[in-house]
N, C-alpha and C positions, 0 to 999 in steps of 0.2 A: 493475585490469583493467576496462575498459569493452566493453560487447557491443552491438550497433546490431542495434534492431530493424526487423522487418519492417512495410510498412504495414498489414499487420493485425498487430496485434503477439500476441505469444505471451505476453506478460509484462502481468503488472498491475503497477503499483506503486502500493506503501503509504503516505501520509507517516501516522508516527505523531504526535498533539501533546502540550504537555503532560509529557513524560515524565518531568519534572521533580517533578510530584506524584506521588501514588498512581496505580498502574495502575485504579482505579476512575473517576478522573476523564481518560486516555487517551481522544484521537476518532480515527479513522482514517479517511483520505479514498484512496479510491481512483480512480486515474486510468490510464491508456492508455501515456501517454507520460513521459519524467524531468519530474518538475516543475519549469520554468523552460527546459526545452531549446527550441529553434525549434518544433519539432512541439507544444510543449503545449497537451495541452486532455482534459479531462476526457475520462469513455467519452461516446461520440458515437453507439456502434448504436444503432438506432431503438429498440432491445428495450429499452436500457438507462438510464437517468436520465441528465439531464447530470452529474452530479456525484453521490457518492454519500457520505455521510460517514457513519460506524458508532459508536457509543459506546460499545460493549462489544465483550469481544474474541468473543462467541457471536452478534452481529449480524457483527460482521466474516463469522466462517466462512459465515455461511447467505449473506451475498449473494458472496463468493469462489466457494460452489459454485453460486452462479449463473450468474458469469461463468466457469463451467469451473474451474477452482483448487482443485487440493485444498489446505487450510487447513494452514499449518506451524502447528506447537505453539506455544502461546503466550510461550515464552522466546526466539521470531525474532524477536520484536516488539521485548524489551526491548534497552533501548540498551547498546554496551559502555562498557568501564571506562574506554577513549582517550575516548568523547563525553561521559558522565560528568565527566572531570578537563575537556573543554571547553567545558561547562555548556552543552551543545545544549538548546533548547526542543524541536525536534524532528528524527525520525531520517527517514529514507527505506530502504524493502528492496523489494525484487523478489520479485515471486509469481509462476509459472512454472504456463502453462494446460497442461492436459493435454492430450495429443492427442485430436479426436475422431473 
């Protein structure tokens, strides 16, 4: 199931990298849009960095709650058993802003 978002979007997305090692060496880059879709491009508000990339998953949540986002637990991050057996480097998820 695919959801199209709005031009302010409501959703962040995560690409996780790496997942293939320890969750200690995991980076997380957070962007606006699907990564690779026509609209891609990192967050753009003037508030916000072009790019933001996190190295632990306690930098991830402090800048999520900056962008609005309450933070999922950190077993949303890890990858499942299907991308596992597909030896993904890395995963993508969807983080969902709060209303303000």
């Amino acid at each position: 199931m695919q959801t199209d978002c709005s031009p302010y979007s409501t959703v962040v997305w995560v690409t996780v990298a790496g997942v293939r090692n320890s969750r200690l060496s995991w980076t997380y880059t957070l962007t606006e849009d699907i990564p690779g879709s026509p609209n891609d491009r990192t967050m753009h508000d003037s508030s916000m960095p072009t790019e933001k990339r996190c190295h632990s998953y306690p930098e991830l949540c402090v800048w999520l709650y900056t962008y609005g986002c309450p933070p999922p637990p950190p077993d949303y991050f890890a990858p499942t058993h299907e991308e596992i057996e597909d030896g993904v480097e890395s995963i993508l998820r969807r983080v969902i802003r709060s209303n303000s």
